[in-house]
Every structure is written in structure tokens, then in C-alpha cells.
N, C-alpha and C positions, 0 to 999 in steps of 0.2 A: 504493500500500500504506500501510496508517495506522503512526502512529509506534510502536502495542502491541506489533504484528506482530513489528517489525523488535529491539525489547526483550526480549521473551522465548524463553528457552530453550525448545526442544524434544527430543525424544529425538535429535530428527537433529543438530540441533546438537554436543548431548555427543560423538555421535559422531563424526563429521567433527572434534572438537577432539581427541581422541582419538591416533585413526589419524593426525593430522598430527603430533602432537605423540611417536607414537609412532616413526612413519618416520625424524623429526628427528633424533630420540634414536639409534635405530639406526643411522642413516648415520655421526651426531659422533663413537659409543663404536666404533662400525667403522673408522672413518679414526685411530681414536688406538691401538685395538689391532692394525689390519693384520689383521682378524680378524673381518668384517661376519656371520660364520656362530654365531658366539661372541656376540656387540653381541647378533643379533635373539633368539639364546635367553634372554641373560640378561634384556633388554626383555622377553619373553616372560613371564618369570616375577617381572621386577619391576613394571611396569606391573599389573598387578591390585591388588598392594598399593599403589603409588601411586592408583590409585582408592579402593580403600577408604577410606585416609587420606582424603584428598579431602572423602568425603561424610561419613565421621564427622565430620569439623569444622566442614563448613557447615551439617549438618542435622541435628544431635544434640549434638558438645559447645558450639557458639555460643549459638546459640538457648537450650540448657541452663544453659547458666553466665556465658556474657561479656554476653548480653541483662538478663540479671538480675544483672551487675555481681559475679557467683561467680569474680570474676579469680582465687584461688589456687586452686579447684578447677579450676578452665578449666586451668590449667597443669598442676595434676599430672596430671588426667586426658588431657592432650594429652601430656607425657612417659611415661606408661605404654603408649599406643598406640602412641607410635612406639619405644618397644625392642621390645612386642611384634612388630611387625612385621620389626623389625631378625633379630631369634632365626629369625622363619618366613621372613624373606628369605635369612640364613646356610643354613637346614639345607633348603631348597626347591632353592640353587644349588648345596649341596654333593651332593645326592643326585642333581637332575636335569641340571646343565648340566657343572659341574668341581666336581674336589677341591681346584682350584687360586681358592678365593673369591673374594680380594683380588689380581689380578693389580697393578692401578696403586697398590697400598700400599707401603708399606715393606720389608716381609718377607711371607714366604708365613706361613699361620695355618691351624692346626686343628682352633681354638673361636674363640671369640666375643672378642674383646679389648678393651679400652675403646679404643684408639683406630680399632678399624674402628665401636666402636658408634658414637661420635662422630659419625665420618665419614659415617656411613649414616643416623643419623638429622640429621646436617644437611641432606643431600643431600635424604631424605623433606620434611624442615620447608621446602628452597626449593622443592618443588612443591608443597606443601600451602598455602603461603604465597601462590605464584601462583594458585593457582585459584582459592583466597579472595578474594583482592583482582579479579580478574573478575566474581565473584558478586558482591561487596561495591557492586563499580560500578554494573553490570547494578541491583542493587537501588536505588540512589542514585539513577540514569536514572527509571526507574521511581516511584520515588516523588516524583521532579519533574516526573516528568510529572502524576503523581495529584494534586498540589498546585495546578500550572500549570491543570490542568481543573478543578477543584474554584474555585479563583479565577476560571475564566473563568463557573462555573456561576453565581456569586455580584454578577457584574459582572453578567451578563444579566438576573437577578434585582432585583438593585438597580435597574438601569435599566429596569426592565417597571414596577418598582413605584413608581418617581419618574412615571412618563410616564403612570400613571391617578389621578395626585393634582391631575385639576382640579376647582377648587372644587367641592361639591356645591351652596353656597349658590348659585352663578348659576344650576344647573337648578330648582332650590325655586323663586327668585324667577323663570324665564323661566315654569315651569308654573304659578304662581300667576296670572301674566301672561296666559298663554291662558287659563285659567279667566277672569280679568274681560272679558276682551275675547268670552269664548263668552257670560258671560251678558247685554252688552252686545250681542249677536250684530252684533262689529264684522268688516268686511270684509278686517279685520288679522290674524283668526285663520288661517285655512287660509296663510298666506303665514309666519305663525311658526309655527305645526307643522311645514310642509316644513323651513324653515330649523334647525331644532330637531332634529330628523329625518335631515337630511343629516351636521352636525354629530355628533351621537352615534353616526351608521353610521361615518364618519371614524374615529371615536376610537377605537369597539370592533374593527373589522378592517382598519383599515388604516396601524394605526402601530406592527405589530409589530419589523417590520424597520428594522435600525440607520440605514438612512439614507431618507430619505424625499423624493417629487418635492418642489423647492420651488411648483412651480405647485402641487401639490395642499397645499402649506401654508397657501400664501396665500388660497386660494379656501375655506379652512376658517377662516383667520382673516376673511376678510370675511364669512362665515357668521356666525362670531359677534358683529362689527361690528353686522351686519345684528338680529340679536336685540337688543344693546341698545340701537341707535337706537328700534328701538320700544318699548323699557322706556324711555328717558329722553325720547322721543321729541324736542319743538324748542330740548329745554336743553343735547342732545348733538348739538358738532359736531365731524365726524371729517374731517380730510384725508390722504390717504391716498397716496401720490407711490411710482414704480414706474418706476428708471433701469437699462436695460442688458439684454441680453437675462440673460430667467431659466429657457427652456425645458428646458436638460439640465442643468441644477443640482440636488443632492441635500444634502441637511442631515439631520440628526438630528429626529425627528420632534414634536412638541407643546412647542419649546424657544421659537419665536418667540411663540405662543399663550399662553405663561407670563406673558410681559413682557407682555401689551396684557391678560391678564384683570386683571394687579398693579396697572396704569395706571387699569383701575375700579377695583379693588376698595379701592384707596388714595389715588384723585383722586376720580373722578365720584359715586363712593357717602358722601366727605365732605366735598363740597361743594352748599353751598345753591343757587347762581345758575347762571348759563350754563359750559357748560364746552367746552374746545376740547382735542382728543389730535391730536399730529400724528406720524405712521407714516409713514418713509421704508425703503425698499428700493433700494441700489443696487448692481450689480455692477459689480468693478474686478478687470478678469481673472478669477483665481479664487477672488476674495473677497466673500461676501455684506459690507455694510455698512448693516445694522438699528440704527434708532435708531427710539425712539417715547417724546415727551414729552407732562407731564399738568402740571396746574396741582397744586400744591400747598394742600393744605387751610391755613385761614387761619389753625387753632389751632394753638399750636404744638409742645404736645404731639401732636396728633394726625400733624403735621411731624416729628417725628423719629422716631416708631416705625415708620415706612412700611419702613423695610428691615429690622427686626424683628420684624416682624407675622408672624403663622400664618397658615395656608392655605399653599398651594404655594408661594409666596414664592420670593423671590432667593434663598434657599440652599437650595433644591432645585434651582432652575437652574444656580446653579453647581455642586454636586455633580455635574450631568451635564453639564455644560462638562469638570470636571475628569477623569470615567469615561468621557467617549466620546470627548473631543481631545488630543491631545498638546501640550503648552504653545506652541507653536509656530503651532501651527492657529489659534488664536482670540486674541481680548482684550477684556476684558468694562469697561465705565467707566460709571459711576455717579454721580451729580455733582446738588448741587441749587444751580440758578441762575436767575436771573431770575424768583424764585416757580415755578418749573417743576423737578419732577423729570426728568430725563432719564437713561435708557440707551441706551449705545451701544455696538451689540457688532460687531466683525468677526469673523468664522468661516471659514474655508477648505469650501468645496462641493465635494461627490463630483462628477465629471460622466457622464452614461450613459457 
């Protein structure tokens, strides 16, 4: 049963709170008067009015006044309802159950006294009081939950809309790519369309869901390995190393893809000469351990903007480090040494 269900009032409810709270009643003023025949009449005839009270003040004077912060109206208009009630509760018992009103009072009475009004409208104000504070909760439940879904709606959302922010520049430059190589009519093409092809069905239907196989990560990341060896073709060299079984490992989907397009699009695309990226994958228990280093461009401005450059960049990946893991799950290190940027992340893997 979902958690709405179980939140919200229904007519059955009211009821069932009701009759128990009526029975209650009846047994406690039975056992105090020796007198269960007397208890259920006069429940008989107060219980109505304690409902009215009830819903006058959750659903007419609140809303009315205390919603819109009318605190001294809310009061008077809450003291006028409950003497009215007191007057129709006096002359309801005197006519229909006894002459005798106020047995558990001080003295018998044969009008209305301030201290039975007191006493009756305190007694109204601790169930009116009660029921309110049930509603009050019932609503608070309620609109934490509406919060709670509304946050989950917005996490799902962020994280759809992080996981379609890979470059557009690398498909421009891969389809410009086929284009030379179609009018070249080199035997490269139909080998980069598949690979192109694969890639983009990848991306479009199969990284909806929060965790995703690691085999079907990697086999998309050497898809697009595979693309830009033939953009850079003998000036790009990749090694690629793969420790420990990765069969029923699940990860968050187009997060490893992040780091190796950043590793182009911040190494390979600005540098002149040969370049070398090296991509490890290893598992330790049930920790992925990705690292993949690039050489660092020789300028040195073009060196330090690398982790504040646009495009999907390191703080998009980390924003979905931080919305899909718990601190505990991962740890992300960034470091630049030896002329080499490097990242190195451990992640904690779902397993089938």
C-alpha cells in the first residue's frame, strides 16, 4: 500500500475514530458515575456537539483566521462557539437526559453558571484541541511527504539533465569526420558510422536508469575511444588496462564517459604532438577504482583552466557524485603531476 493511502483521512476513518473515542468516553463517565445508562445518554447528546466543535475549527475558523494570522479573531470567534455550545449542551441535557446537569460539580444548578460554563467549555476546548492537533499532524505527514516527492522529482530531473550534457562538439567534429572520410571514400567510414551509431543508441535508451551495467559502460566508453582514435588517428595513443572481475557491477551511468571525453577535450585537442591517455579499471571487492591520465597542454594558461573549462566538465560530475552517492560511497582526487592531469575516482558498484 503506498504511503498516501495510509495518510489520508476517509469517511471510515472519522468514523471508527469516532465510535472508539465514543465507547471510551462512555465506559470512563460510567465507571465514575456507577451509572453506564446515564455516561451513554449524556455521550449521546454531547458527542454531536463535540463534533461540530471539531470541524468548525479545522475547517472554517483555522483556515479563516489563524492561516491568515486573524489570531484575535480566531479567539473570539473560537470563545463564542464554544459557550454556544455550552447553552445547547445545558438545555439538550436538561430536557433530554436529567434535571440533574452537573452531577460531578459542586452543587446541583438550574441555569447556566460561570463555573459549569468554565468547566464545559474547557472540557469542549481538550477535544477540540485533540483533534486538531491529529489533523495538524496528518497535514505535516502529508506535506512531507509532498516535499520529500517533489525533491525526489527534482533529483531525477537534475540527474537526466546532467547525464545528456555530453559534448555536442565531439559529434560536430566525429560527423565532420565521416563527411571527409565519405568524400575520401575511405574504408574508415562505414566502421565510424557503426561506432557512432552504437554510441548514440547507448546514450539515448539506455542510461535512463540510476545504475547502469559496468560492462555496458565500458564497451560505450571504448566506442568512443574507438571514434577518436580515428579523429586523431597515429598521434593518439590509448592504453587501456581492465583488473578484476566486472561482470555484475552497476554504477551510475555516462559518469566514467565524463572523465575520458575531459581527458580530450582538455589534453588531446590542446596538444600539438603525440599524445598518450592511460584508462585503468580495477575492482577491489566492491569498489570500482577508475583513474585515466592525459598529458597536460604545454601553455600554461591553457594548464590551469582545465578544471574550469565548460562543457560537461568536473562539476557536472561531481554534482552527480554528490546527487546519486552518499559520501561514503565514492572519493573523487584530482591532482596534476608529472605534466599529467590525472583523476582518480573510487565509487562503490551496485551488484545484480
Amino acid at each position: 500500500m503506498q504511503l498516501d493511502k495510509h495518510l489520508k483521512f476517509t469517511l471510515r476513518h472519522h468514523v471508527i475514530f469516532w465510535l472508539i473515542y465514543f465507547l471510551l468516553n462512555t465506559l470512563r463517565w460510567g465507571n465514575y458515575f456507577d451509572d453506564y445508562v446515564y455516561s451513554l445518554k449524556t455521550n449521546i447528546v454531547g458527542f454531536p456537539i463535540h463534533m461540530i466543535l471539531c470541524y468548525l475549527n479545522i475547517f472554517i475558523l483555522m483556515p479563516r483566521f489563524v492561516f491568515r494570522r486573524k489570531y484575535f479573531l480566531y479567539v473570539v470567534f473560537l470563545i463564542a462557539s464554544l459557550l454556544t455550545m455550552v447553552f445547547i449542551k445545558f438545555n439538550l441535557t436538561y430536557y433530554l437526559v436529567s434535571t440533574n446537569i452537573w452531577p460531578e460539580g459542586p452543587e446541583v444548578i438550574q441555569n447556566v453558571t460561570f463555573s459549569y460554563a468554565v468547566d464545559m467549555m474547557i472540557g469542549e476546548l481538550y477535544v477540540t484541541t485533540f483533534v486538531t492537533a491529529i489533523k495538524i499532524t496528518m497535514d505535516w505527514l502529508q506535506e512531507q511527504k509532498r516535499v520529500t516527492a517533489l525533491e525526489k522529482v527534482q533529483l531525477e530531473t537534475e540527474l537526466l539533465f546532467l547525464r545528456t550534457q555530453i559534448s555536442p562538439h565531439f559529434f560536430f567534429n566525429t560527423l565532420n569526420n565521416i563527411y571527409s572520410l565519405a568524400i575520401e571514400k575511405s574504408n574508415k567510414t562505414p566502421k565510424l558510422i557503426l561506432r557512432l551509431s552504437e554510441l548514440m543508441r547507448y546514450l539515448l535508451y539506455e542510461t535512463k536508469s540510476k545504475r547502469q551495467s559496468l560492462e555496458k559502460e565500458i564497451i560505450c566508453i571504448q566506442n568512443y575511444l574507438d571514434l577518436e582514435q580515428i579523429r586523431y588517428g597515429n598521434k593518439l595513443k590509448i592504453d587501456t588496462n581492465i583488473t578484476g572481475d566486472i561482470s555484475d557491477k552497476k554504477i551510475a551511468p555516462i559518469l566514467l564517459l565524463s572523465f575520458i571525453e575531459n581527458s580530450f577535450k582538455h589534453g588531446a585537442n590542446k596538444i600539438t604532438g603525440d599524445v598518450k591517455i592511460d584508462i585503468d579499471f580495477k575492482i577491489v571487492e566492491n569498489f570500482l577504482y577508475f583513474t585515466v591520465s592525459n598529458p597536460l597542454p604545454e601553455t600554461p594558461n591553457l594548464s590551469e583552466n582545465i578544471e574550469n573549462s565548460s562543457g560537461i566538465g568536473l562539476t557536472n560530475v561531481k554534482k552527480r557524485l554528490e546527487l546519486g552517492y552518499k559520501n561514503e560511497d565514492y572519493s573523487l582526487n584530482i591532482e596534476k603531476k608529472n605534466k599529467l592531469f590525472i583523476v582518480t575516482l573510487k565509487i562503490k558498484c551496485n551488484e545484480d
